[in-house]
C-alpha positions in Angstrom: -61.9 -96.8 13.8 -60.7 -98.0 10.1 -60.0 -101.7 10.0 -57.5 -102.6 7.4 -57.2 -106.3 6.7 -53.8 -107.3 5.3 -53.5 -110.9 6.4 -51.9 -112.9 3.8 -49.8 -109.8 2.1 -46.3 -109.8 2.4 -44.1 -106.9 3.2 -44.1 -104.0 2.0 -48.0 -103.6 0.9 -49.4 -103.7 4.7 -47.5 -100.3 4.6 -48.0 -99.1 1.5 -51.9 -99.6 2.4 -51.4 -98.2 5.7 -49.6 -94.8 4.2 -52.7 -95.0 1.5 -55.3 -94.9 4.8 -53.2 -92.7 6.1 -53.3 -90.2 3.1 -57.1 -90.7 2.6 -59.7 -88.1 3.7 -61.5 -89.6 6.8 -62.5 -88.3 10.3 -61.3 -91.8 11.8 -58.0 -91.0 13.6 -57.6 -94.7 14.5 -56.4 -97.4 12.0 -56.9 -101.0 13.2 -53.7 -102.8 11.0 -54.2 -106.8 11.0 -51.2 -108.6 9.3 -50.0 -112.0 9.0 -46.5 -111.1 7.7 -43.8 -110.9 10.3 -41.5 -108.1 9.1 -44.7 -106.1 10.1 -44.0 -105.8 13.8 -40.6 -104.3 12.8 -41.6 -101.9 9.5 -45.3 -100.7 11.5 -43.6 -99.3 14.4 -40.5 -97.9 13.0 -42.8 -96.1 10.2 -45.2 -94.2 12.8 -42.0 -93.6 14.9 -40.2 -92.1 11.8 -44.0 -90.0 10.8 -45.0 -89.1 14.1 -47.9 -91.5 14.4 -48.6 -92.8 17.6 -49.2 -96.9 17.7 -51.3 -97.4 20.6 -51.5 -101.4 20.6 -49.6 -104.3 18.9 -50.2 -108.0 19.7 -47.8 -110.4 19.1 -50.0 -113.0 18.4 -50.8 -114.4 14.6 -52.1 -112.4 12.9 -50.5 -109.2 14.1 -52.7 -106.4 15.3 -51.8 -102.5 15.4 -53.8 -99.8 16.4 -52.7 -96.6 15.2 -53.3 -93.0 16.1 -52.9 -90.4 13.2 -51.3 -87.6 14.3 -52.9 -84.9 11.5 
C-alpha cells in the first residue's frame, strides 16, 4: 500500500496527487490518502465514485484518512 501524505495542502492538490498516484505505474492497488483539508472528505469520495475507484475506509478524524482501491 502507497501512503500519500498531504497534510497541510489545501484543496485541490490532495487530488491532483491522488489522480498522479493513480496514473503512476505501480503494482500497489491500495492508496493510503492522509489530508488535513476538509473539502477532502467531499472531493475524495465523489472522485473515486465518478472513476470507478473503490474507497474502502475514511476516518473522520483530523487528519482525514482514505484508503483507496484502484480499479485498473
Amino acid at each position: 500500500m502507497r501512503t500519500l501524505d498531504c497534510t497541510d495542502l489545501k484543496c485541490p492538490l490532495p487530488l491532483l496527487k491522488l489522480k498522479v498516484a493513480i496514473n503512476e505505474s505501480s503494482s500497489d492497488r491500495l492508496i493510503r490518502l492522509v489530508t488535513s483539508d476538509p473539502i477532502s472528505l467531499r472531493d475524495i469520495p465523489a472522485f473515486c465514485h465518478r472513476a470507478g475507484h473503490r474507497l474502502k475506509s475514511v476516518s473522520d478524524g483530523e487528519p482525514h484518512e482514505f484508503i483507496i482501491e484502484i480499479d485498473n
